[in-house]
N, C-alpha and C positions, 0 to 999 in steps of 0.2 A: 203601150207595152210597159211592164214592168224591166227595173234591173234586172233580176233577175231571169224576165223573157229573155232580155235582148244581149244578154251575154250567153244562152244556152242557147240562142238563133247561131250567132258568131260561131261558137265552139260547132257547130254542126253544122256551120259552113268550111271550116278547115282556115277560119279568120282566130290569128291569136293577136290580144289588144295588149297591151303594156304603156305603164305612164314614163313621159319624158318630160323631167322638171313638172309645166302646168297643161301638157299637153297631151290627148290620147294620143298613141300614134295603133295603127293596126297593118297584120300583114300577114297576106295569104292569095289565093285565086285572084287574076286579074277582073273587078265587076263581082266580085262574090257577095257584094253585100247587099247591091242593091240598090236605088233612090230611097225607099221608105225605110228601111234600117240603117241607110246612111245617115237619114233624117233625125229618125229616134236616137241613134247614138248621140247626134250634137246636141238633141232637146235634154239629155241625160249625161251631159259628157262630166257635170263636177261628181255626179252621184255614182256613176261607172267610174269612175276615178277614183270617189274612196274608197268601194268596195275593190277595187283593185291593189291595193293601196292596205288594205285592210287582210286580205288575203297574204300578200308579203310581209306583213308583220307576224304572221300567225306558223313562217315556214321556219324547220327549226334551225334548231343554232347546231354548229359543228360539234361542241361537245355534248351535244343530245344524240347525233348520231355515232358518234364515238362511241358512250357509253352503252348504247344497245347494242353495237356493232359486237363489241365487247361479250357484252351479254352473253348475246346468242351464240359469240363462236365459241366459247369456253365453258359456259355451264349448259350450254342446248348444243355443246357438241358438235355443230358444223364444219365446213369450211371457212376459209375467211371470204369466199368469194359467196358461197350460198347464205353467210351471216350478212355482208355487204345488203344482198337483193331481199332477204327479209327485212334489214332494219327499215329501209326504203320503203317496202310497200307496208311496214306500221304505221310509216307518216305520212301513208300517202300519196305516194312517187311509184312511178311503174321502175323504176333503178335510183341506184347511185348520184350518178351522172344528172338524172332529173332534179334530184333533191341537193346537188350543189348549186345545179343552174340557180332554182329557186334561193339558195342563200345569196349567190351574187347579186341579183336582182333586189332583193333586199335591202343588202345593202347598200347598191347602188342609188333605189329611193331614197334611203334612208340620208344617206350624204347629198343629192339632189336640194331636199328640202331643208338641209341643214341653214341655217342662216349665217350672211354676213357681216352683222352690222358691229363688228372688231376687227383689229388687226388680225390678232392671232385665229378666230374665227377662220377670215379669210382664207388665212394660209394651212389650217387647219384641211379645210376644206377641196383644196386646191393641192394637197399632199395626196390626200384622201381619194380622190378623184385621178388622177394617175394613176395610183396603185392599182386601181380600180380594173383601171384601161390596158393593164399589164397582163400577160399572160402566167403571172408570178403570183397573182390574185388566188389564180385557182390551184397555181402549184400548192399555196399554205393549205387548201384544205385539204389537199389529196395528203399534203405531211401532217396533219392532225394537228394544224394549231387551231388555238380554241379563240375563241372572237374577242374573248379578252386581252389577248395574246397578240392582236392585231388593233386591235380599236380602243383600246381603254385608256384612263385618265384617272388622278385618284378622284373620290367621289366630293373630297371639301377641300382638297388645294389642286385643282386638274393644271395649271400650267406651272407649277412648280416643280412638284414629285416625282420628278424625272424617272424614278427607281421603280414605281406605279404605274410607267408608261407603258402600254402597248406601242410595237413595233411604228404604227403610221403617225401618231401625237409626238412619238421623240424624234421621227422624221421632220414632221413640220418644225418643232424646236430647236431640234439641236445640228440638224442638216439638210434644213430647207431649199429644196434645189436636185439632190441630191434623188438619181433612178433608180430602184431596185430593179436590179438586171437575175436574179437567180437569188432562189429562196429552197432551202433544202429540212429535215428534219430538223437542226439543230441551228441552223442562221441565216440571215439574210445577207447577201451581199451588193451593197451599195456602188454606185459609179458618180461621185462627188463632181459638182461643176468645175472644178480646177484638173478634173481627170483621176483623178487618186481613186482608189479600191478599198474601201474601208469593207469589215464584216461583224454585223449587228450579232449579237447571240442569243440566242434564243433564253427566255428569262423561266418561265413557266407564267402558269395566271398568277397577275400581281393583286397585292392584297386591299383591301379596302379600296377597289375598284370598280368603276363601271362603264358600258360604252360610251365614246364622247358626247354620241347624241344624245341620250338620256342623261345626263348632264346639267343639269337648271340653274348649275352656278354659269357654268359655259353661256347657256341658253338665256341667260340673265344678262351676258356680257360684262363678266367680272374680269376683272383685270389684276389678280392676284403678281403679277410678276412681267414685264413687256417683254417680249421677242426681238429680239435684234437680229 
């Protein structure tokens, strides 16, 4: 079987597959898949991986469905709630709700695969993945912050430009440790390992920025500035 069989087999058994770090994991019907598609899946498991993989890279960003959302409800005259389920089903999603799933998922590969071979890397990482695990994750999309807004770094000094930073890079830098307990339109609010309640504010997209993982100075393991 091709890739592409053996993932339109899955989807038409009520089997949905998703990667974890280097592993398929799948789930649905108990036995739904079968010996011989169980088989195929592991003869095929790195190639169903990147096309899985490849699929979440391609789902959009928040400020893509922002600005349709936009679109449609103000000059197509809708509701915000009938612009919501159009913009959705432009990109693809039978709702809303479907097409943040697909963003978190996203970025949840996206920091998975991220590498550790730096300090700051590490802790990057490890910031990043909390947030992740938070139900605050999804609060920021539902408040419209955009992915620069949350993930970004400046694009030629990322562990420096503190002012550059999206919310989860000044987390790891400058409050490492530190839970986002509640994330509202306009700030985030922290819960610091010594107990303290600090509230992050909302910056907008900072400038000459990009997300951390596209990053190649990061990804190169430059070490512009240590972490302490």
């Amino acid at each position: 079987m091709t890739v592409a069989e053996i993932m339109a087999e899955v989807a038409r058994l009520g089997v949905t597959l998703r990667v974890d770090g280097t592993d398929l994991v799948h789930r649905g019907p108990r036995g739904a898949l079968g010996p011989q598609l169980a088989a195929e899946l592991k003869r095929h498991k790195s190639d169903v991986i990147a096309e899985l993989i490849r699929n979440l890279d391609d789902s959009p960003a928040p400020s893509d469905l922002i600005e349709r959302c936009a679109i449609l409800e103000f000059d197509g005259r809708l509701s915000r709630q009938a612009a919501d389920q159009a913009a959705a089903q432009e990109f693809g999603f039978p709702s809303l709700s479907d097409a943040h799933a697909a963003m978190l998922a996203r970025w949840r590969s996206q920091v998975r695969r991220w590498p550790t071979g730096s300090y700051s890397n590490e802790r990057l990482k490890h910031t990043a993945l909390e947030f992740l695990n938070t139900p605050c994750c999804g609060r920021a999309i539902l408040n419209d912050w955009s992915e620069l807004e949350l993930w970004a770094v400046h694009i030629a000094d990322p562990l420096v430009r503190t002012q550059d930073m999206g919310l989860v890079p000044d987390l790891a830098r400058k409050h490492f440790g530190s839970k986002v307990i509640e994330i509202t339109a306009t700030e985030a609010v922290l819960h610091t390992p010594s107990g303290a309640i600090l509230r992050w504010r909302r910056r907008g997209p900072p400038h000459g920025a990009i997300v951390f993982w596209k990053c190649s100075r990061l990804l190169s393991g430059v070490r512009s500035s240590p972490w302490h």
